[in-house]
N, C-alpha and C positions, 0 to 999 in steps of 0.2 A: 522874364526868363527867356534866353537865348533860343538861338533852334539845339537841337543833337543831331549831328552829323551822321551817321553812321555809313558803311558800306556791305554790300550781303557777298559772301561769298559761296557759290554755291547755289543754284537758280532749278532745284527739280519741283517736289511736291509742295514740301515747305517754304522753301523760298518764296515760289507765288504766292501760294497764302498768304506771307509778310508781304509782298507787294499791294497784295488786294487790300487787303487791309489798310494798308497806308493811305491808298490809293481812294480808299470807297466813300461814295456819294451818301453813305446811310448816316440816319440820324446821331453820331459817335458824338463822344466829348471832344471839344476842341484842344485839350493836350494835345490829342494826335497829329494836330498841327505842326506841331511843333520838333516832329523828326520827317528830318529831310535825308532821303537816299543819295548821297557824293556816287555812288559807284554800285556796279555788281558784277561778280567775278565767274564767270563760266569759261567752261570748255571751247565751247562752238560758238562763237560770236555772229556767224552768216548762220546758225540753224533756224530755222523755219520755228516762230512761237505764235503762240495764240494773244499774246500781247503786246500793244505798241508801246513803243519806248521813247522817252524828250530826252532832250541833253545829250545822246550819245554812251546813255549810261553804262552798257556796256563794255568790258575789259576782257583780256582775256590772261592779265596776270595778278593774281591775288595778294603778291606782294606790292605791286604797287600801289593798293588801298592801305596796307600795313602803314608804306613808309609816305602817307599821303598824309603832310600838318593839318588841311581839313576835317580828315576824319577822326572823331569822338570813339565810336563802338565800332568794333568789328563784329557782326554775325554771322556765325558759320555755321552754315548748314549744306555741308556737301557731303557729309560719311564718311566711312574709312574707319580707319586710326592714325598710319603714320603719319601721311601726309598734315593731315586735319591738326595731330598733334604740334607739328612744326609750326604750322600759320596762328594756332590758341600761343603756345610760347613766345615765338615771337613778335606778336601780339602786344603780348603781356607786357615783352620789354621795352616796347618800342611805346608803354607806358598809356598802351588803349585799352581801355575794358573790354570785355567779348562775353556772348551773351552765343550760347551754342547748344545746338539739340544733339548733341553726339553723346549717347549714352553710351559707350564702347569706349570712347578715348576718358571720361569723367572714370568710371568704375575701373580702369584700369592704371590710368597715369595722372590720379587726380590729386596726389600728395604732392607731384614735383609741381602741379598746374597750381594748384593752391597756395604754394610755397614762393612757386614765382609772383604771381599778385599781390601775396602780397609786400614781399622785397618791393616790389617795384610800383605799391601805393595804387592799385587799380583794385578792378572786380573781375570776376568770372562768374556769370548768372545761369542755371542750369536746370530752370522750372521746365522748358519745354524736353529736358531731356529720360524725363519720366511721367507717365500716362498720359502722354497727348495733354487735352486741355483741363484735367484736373490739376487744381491748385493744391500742389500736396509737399514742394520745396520748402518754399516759400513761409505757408504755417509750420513746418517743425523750427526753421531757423527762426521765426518770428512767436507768433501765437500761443506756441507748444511751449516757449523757452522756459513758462513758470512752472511747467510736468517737470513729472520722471514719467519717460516713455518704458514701460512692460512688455508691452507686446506690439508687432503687426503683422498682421499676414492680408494676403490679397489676392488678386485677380489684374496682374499685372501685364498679362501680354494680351493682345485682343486676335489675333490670329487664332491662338489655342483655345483660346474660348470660344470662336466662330464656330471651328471643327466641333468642339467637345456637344456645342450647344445642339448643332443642327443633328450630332448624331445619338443624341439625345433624344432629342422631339419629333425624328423622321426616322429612326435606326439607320439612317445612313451608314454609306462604309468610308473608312475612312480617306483609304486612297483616293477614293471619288470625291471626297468632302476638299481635302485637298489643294486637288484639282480645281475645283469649283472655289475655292478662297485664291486662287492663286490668278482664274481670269477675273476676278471681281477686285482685283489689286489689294487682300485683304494680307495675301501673302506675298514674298518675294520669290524669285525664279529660282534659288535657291533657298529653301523654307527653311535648312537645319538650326539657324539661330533662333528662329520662334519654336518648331515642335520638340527640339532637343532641350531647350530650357534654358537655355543660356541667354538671351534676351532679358528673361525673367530674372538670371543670377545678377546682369548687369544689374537690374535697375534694384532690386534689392540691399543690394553693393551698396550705389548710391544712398538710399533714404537710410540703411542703419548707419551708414558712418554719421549722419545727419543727426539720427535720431540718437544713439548713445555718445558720438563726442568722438571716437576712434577711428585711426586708418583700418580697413578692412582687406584681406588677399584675397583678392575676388577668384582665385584660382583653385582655393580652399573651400568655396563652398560647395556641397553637396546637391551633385544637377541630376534631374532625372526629367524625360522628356516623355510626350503623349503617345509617340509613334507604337508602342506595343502595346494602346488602350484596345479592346477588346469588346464589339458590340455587346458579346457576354457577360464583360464585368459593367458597362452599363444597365444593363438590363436588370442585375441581379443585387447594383445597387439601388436601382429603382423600386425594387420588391422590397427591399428591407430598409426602405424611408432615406435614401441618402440619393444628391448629386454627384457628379467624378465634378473637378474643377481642377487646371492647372494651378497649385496654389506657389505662394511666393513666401516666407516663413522667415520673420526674427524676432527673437526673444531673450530677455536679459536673462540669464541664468544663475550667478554667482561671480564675487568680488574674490579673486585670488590673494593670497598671500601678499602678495608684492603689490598689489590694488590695480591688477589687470583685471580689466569687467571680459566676463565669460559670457561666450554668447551662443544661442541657438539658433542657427542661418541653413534654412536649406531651401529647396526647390525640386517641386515635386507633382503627379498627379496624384491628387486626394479625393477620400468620402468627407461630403458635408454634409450633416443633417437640412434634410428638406426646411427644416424651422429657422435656418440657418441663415440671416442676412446678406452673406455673399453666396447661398442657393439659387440666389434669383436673379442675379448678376448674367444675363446671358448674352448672345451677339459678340458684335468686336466693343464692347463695354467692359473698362478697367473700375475695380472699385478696390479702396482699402481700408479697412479696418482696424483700429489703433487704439492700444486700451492704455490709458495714460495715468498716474497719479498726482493731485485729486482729482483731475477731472471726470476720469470713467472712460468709458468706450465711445468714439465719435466714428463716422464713414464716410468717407469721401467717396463719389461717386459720378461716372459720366464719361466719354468716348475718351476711347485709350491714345487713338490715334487719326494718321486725317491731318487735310491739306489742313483745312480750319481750326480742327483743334488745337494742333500742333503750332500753328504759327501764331494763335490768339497768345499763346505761354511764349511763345518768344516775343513779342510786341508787348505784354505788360512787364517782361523783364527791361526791354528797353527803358521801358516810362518809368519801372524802378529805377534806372540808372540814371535817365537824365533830370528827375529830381535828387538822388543823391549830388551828381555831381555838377550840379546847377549852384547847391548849396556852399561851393568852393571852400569848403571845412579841410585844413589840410593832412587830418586823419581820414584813414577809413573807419566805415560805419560796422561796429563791428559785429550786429546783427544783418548783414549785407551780405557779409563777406563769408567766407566760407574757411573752418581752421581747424584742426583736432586740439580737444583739451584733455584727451584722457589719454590710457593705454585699451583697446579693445584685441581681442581673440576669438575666434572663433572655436568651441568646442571639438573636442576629439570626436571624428565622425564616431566611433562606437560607445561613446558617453551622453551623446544626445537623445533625447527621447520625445517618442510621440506613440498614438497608436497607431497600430498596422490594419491592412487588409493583406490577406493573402488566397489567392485561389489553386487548385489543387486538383488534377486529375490522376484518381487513381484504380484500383482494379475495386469492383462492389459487393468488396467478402464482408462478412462480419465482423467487428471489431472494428475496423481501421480506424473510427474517428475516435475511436479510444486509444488506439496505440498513438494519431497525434494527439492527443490531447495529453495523454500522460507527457511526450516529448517536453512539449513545452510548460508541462509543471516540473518537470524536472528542472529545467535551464529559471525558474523564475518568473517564466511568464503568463499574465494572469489575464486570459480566454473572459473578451465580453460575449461573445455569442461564437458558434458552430454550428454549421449547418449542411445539409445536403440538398441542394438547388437541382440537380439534373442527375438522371440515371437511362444508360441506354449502352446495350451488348457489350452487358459486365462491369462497365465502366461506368465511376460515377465524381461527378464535380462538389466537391467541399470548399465551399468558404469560411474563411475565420477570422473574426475581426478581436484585436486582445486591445486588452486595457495598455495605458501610456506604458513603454518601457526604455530600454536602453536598444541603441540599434546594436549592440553586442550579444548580448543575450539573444536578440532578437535573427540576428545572422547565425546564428550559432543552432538554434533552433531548426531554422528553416534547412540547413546544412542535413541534421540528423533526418530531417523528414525527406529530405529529397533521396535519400539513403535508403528509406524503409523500402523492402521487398514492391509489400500492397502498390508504393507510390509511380506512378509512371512521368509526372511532370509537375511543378508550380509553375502555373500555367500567365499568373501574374502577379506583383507587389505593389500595392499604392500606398502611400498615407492615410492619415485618419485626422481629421479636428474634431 
């Protein structure tokens, strides 16, 4: 077996990490040997690194690894979208595999990305581009192929988990917590793509097109971010046996007429019962949950993200690659590659269901938690518990967590309550599993 050529474009967190790795003296399989770095593609060539460099490897233009006959794979890990997208494509045509941790350009332009690969007889490998170093691509394309996938939901971003966790177990505030993930490099200097949810929609995006066989519009899914979590509603999920958890949600629904699979996709902060195997999921720790048939429910688990995580999943994507294409088969592998075989959809946000929390500040007269209660037996929705957690000058805090329903009914509800005289605010809305 020959070397694999590869060239990295792209030299921050992850980059290193593939270098180290390449690179390191520790007891590794000698595969590793056998990929050799032609090039790597950065901005700053004269910037000052913490690493020395042979050969000159060094570039500072990323097409000329594209159009370099040495090079086997291109790895991109530089970020972005557009940019990133143009170097994955033409890539593809210039008939190099690429192996990329861009979950942003996959969940968004991964139809036309997949489509050109496979036109043009290559791969696009994309295990590092969800949960750092869990192995979680990779098993649906391969391990999983004899299931039908039911369910997963997860713990897919580790920044929001950092926050949720610390202020959890410290009552931290959040803006402080923040902060404090932001100099710990847990977050980015601008955080809205981890605490707004959108992080979590990508990667989401990614594993259900995986897991049920469809293109997915990842602009379609239903985002809801941590920033209006509420020491309060921690606290008070704490009393009545449950964690808040950023969660990450899809589920096979129903086969349409026309044999579109219908699906439940959303992104959310939720209660999880304390008993609850992703309750215990804390730090910047990604785990996921996958109920499959026959196999049952299995968990993947372990760091979401990290120089090391992240670049271990681009490094065994390589050594995927350079045994495939060692193999000189002039097919692709078509458990390798990545394709849609069905038609998937994503559910009408007000026909999808789950249960709700809702919290409620309102005036502390008599009746009130009757007049909401009858609201929502009106509209159909059926109240697991109601409670009054806090009372103080007049005013008093109602929690209500109802049985699975439609988010229609369920907005429709909360509309009449926000209405009633008593109510002065719903103060929050989370999920429920």
């Amino acid at each position: 077996m020959g070397k694999c050529k590869i060239g990295i474009i792209g030299f921050g967190t992850v980059g290193k990490g593939i270098y180290r790795i390449l690179n390191s003296q520790n007891d590794s399989h000698p595969i590793l040997n056998e990929i050799e770095i032609i090039g790597i593609a950065v901005k700053h060539i004269n910037k000052k690194r913490d690493i020395k460099f042979e050969n000159n490897l060094l570039i500072n233009d990323p097409y000329e690894l594209i159009e370099d006959p040495n090079v086997d794979v291109i790895v991109e890990v530089m970020g972005g979208t557009d940019v990133s997208k143009d170097i994955i494509l033409k890539s593809l045509k210039a008939r190099k595999s690429v192996v990329t941790a861009n979950k942003a350009v996959i969940a968004r332009y991964g139809s036309e990305i997949y489509a050109t690969a496979a036109k043009y007889g290559v791969y696009v490998l994309t295990e590092a581009a969800v949960c750092g170093g869990i192995p979680i691509i990779e098993p649906l394309k391969r391990s999983l192929k004899s299931n039908q996938i039911n369910k997963m939901v997860g713990i897919i971003n580790g920044t929001t988990n950092f926050i949720l966790t610390k202020m959890t177990n410290e009552k931290a505030d959040y803006n402080a917590t923040l902060k404090l993930a932001q100099k710990l490099g847990f977050a980015e200097f601008d955080p809205s793509a981890d605490v707004e949810g959108h992080d979590a929609a990508d990667k989401i995006s990614i594993l259900t097109e995986l897991a049920f066989g469809g293109e997915i519009i990842r602009d379609s899914i239903s985002t809801q971010g941590i920033e209006k979590i509420n020491i309060k509603d921690i606290e008070y999920a704490n009393k009545l046996g449950f964690e808040i958890k950023l969660l990450a949600f899809s589920e096979r629904n129903h086969v349409d007429i026309n044999d579109s699979l219908s699906l439940n996709i959303w992104v959310a902060p939720s209660l999880i019962p304390k008993s609850h195997p992703l309750a215990m999921v804390g730090g910047v720790n990604n785990a996921i949950l996958i109920d499959a048939s026959p196999l049952g429910e299995i968990m993947l688990y372990g760091p979401g993200a990290g120089s090391g995580p992240t670049a271990s999943s681009v490094v065994s994507d390589i050594l995927a690659l350079h045994a495939s294409l060692s193999k000189k088969i002039p097919s692709i592998d078509p458990l390798l590659s990545s394709n849609y075989w069905r038609d998937c959809h994503i559910a009408d946000f007000n026909q999808i269901s789950k249960k709700n929390y809702l919290r409620i500040i309102c005036l502390d007269t008599p009746g009130v938690i009757g007049k909401i209660g009858d609201l929502f037996g009106k509209n159909d929705v059926s109240i697991e518990s109601i409670v009054q957690l806090d009372a103080s000058e007049n005013k008093a805090e109602i929690v209500v967590i109802t049985h699975e329903v439609t988010n229609g009914k369920f907005e429709k509800s909360k509309q009449e309550i926000n209405a009633l005289s008593e109510v002065e605010l719903i103060a929050s809305q989370l999920s429920c599993i």
